[in-house]
MILO-788000 format. One record per residue (C-alpha): x, y, z. Coordinates in steps of 0.2 Angstrom, whole numbers, padded with zeros to 4 digits, always signed. Layout:
<pts>
XYZ;...
</pts>
This chain:
<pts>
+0066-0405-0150;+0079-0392-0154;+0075-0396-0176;+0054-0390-0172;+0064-0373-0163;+0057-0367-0182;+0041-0374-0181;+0035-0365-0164;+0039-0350-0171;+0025-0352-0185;+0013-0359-0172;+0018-0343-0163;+0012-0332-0178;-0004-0340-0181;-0007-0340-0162;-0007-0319-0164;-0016-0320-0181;-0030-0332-0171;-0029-0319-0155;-0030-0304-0166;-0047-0313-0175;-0056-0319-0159;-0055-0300-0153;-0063-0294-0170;-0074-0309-0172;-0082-0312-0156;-0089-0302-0142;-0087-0314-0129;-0069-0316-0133;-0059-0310-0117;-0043-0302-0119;-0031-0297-0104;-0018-0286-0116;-0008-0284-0132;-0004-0301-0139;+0004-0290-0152;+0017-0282-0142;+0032-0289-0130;+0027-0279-0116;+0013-0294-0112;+0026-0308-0115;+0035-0301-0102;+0024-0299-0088;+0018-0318-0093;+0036-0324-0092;+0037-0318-0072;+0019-0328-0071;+0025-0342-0080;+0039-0346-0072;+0033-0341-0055;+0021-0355-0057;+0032-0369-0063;+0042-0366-0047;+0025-0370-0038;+0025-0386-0046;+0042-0393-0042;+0038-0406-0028;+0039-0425-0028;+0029-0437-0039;+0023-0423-0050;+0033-0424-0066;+0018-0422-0078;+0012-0405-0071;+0030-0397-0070;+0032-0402-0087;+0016-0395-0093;+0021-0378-0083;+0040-0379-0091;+0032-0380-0109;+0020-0364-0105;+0039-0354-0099;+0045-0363-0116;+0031-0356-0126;+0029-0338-0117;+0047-0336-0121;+0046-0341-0140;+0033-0329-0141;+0044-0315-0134;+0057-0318-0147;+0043-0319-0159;+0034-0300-0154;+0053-0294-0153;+0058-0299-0167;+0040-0293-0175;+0043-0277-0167;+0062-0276-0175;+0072-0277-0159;+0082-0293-0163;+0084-0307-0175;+0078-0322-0164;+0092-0335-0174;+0107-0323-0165;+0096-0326-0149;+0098-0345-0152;+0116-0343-0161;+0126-0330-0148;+0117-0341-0132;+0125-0358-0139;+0142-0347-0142;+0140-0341-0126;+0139-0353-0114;+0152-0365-0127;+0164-0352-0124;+0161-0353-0104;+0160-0370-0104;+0178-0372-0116;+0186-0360-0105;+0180-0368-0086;+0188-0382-0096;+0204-0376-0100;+0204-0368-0080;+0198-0350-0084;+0184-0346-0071;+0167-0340-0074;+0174-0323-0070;+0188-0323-0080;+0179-0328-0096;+0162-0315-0092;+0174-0303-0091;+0181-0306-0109;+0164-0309-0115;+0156-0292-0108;+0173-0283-0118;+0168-0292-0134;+0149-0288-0133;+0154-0270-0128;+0165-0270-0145;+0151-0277-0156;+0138-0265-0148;+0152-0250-0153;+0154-0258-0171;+0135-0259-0174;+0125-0244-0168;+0142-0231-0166;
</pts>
């Protein structure tokens, strides 16, 4: 799954292109916010994920899933409108989350606590963020 990572981000794109052509094309067309912007993507995450949660229950597998791919594909088209709208580079989401969460795993490993190793991790964020925008 994680190789089509690239590939849902083009059916993301032409989802916005097909959106943004309904609303010219047809009067019928009902549209409940700005599929260009990140600001709708975020108020459909909290809707998204609030109703996986209602689907977790026994012997229902195949509607939890179909609800975990709509969180999935709400959040590929946040990074997608934030990175549309020049607020990141969705690879360093992907990239710095994997670094991330090796480093914490690495360091639990080698008996550093979850504390210990946040701690170190907020100071290096906090140098890169000083690095790039001071």
């Amino acid at each position: 799954m994680i190789n089509n990572i690239p590939k849902f981000f083009e059916l993301a794109k032409r989802k916005v292109h097909a959106n943004n052509k309904l609303a010219k094309e047809s009067p019928n067309y009902i549209d409940n916010g700005d599929w260009n912007s990140h600001k709708i993507y975020i108020k459909e995450m909290a809707w998204e994920l609030k109703e996986a949660s209602n689907e977790i229950k026994e012997k229902n597998s195949v509607y939890l899933e179909d609800e975990l791919w709509d969180v999935f594909w709400t959040y590929i088209n946040l990074l997608d409108r934030l990175e549309n709208e020049w607020y990141i580079n969705s690879k360093n989401v992907f990239n710095r989350s994997y670094k991330k969460f090796e480093d914490r795993v690495s360091g639990m490993e080698t008996g550093s606590t979850w504390q210990e190793i946040k701690a170190i991790q907020k100071e290096r964020l906090k140098q890169e963020h000083d690095n790039t925008y001071n």
